[in-house]
C-alpha positions, -999 to 999 in steps of 0.1 A, spaced: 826 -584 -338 814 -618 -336 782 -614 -354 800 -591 -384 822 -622 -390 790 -645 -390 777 -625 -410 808 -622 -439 805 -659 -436 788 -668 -467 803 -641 -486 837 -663 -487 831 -690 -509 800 -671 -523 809 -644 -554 785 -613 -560 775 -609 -595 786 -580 -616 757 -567 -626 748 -534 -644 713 -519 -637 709 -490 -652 682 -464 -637 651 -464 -662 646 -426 -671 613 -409 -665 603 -379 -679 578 -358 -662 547 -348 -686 546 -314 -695 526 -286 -673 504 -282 -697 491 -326 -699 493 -319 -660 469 -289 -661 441 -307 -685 444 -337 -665 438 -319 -635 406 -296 -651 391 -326 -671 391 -343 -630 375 -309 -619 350 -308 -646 337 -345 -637 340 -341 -600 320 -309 -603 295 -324 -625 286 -352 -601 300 -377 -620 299 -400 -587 265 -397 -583 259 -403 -616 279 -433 -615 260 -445 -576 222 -436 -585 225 -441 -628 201 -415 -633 186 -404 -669 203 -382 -692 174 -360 -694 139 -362 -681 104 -355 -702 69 -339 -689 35 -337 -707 26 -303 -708 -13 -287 -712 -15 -302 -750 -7 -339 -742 27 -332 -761 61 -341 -743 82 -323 -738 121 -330 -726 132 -316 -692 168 -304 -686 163 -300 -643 150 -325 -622 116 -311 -604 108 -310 -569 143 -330 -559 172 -310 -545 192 -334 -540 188 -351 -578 201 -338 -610 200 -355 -648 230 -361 -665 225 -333 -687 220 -311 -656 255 -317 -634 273 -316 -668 260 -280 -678 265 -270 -640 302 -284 -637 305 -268 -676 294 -233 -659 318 -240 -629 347 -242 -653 337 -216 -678 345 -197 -642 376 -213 -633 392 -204 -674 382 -166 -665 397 -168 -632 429 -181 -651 427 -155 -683 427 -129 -661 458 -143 -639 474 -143 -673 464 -108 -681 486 -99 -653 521 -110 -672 544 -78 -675 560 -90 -710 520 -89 -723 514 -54 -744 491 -34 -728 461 -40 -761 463 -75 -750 460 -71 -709 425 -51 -724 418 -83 -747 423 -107 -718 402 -86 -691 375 -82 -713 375 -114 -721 375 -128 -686 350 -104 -673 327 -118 -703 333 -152 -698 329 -149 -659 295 -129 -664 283 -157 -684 292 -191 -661 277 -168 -629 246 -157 -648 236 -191 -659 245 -204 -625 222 -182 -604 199 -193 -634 201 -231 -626 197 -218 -588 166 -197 -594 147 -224 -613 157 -250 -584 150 -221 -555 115 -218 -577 109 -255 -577 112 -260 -542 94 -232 -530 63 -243 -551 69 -282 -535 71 -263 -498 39 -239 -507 19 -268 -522 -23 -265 -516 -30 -288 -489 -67 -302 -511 -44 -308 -540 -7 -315 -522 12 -329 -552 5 -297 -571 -15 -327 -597 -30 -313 -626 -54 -335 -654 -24 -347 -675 -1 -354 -649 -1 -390 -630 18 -403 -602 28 -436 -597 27 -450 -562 44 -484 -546 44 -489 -512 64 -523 -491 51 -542 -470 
């Protein structure tokens, strides 16, 4: 009792302002801004946009073939862990090429859909989920193929070296 009266004390000879605060409004995006936010942030994340952003690797690399000529290079060799720009940006590309099929064909499951479309959307899906897993177990081959040929390497020649190819070297001391 005592301390709610030593508490009112001030609010005697004190007045409380009539103020009107009105609540802001906030409107929600829409689900669709929500979706793209979320798929553009799945795109990047898939594409290593981090390590992009840690290591600043090249967009694409180049090689000398036979000739002398150079030519560009779209996967980093003998590197698992590595990747060009180019490279985690087709991979995450094929990663969500997957994703859109896996959604096309959630849509082809809607009962108001006619039944031509359910076949347009399946067909569809199956085509566009063919294609992101083919050219996936592509990149996977080549990389699969470039590291077997780094782990079966010639022990006379171990860098796999051929006349137009050099290697630079820097040790610290």
């Amino acid at each position: 009792k005592k301390m709610d009266s030593l508490l009112e004390l001030p609010f005697h000879f004190l007045r409380v302002p009539q103020v009107r605060v009105k609540v802001p409004s906030f409107s929600y995006p829409s689900p669709m801004v929500v979706f793209v936010f979320v798929f553009l942030s799945y795109f990047l994340v898939l594409s290593g946009i981090i390590y992009d952003v840690i290591v600043e690797p090249p967009s694409i690399g180049s090689t000398t073939d036979e000739k002398g000529n150079v030519r560009p290079v779209a996967f980093l060799q003998y590197r698992v862990n590595g990747q060009f720009i180019i490279e985690g940006l087709s991979a995450g590309a094929m990663f969500c090429l997957g994703a859109l099929g896996f959604i096309i064909l959630d849509k082809s499951n809607g009962k108001t859909l006619p039944t031509k479309n359910k076949y347009a959307f399946i067909f569809v899906e199956a085509v566009v989920s063919t294609q992101s897993t083919g050219e996936r177990r592509e990149q996977a081959h080549k990389q699969a193929h470039i590291q077997y040929k780094y782990n079966h390497r010639s022990k006379s020649n171990p860098f796999n070296t051929d006349s137009n190819t050099t290697y630079v070297c820097c040790t610290i001391e």
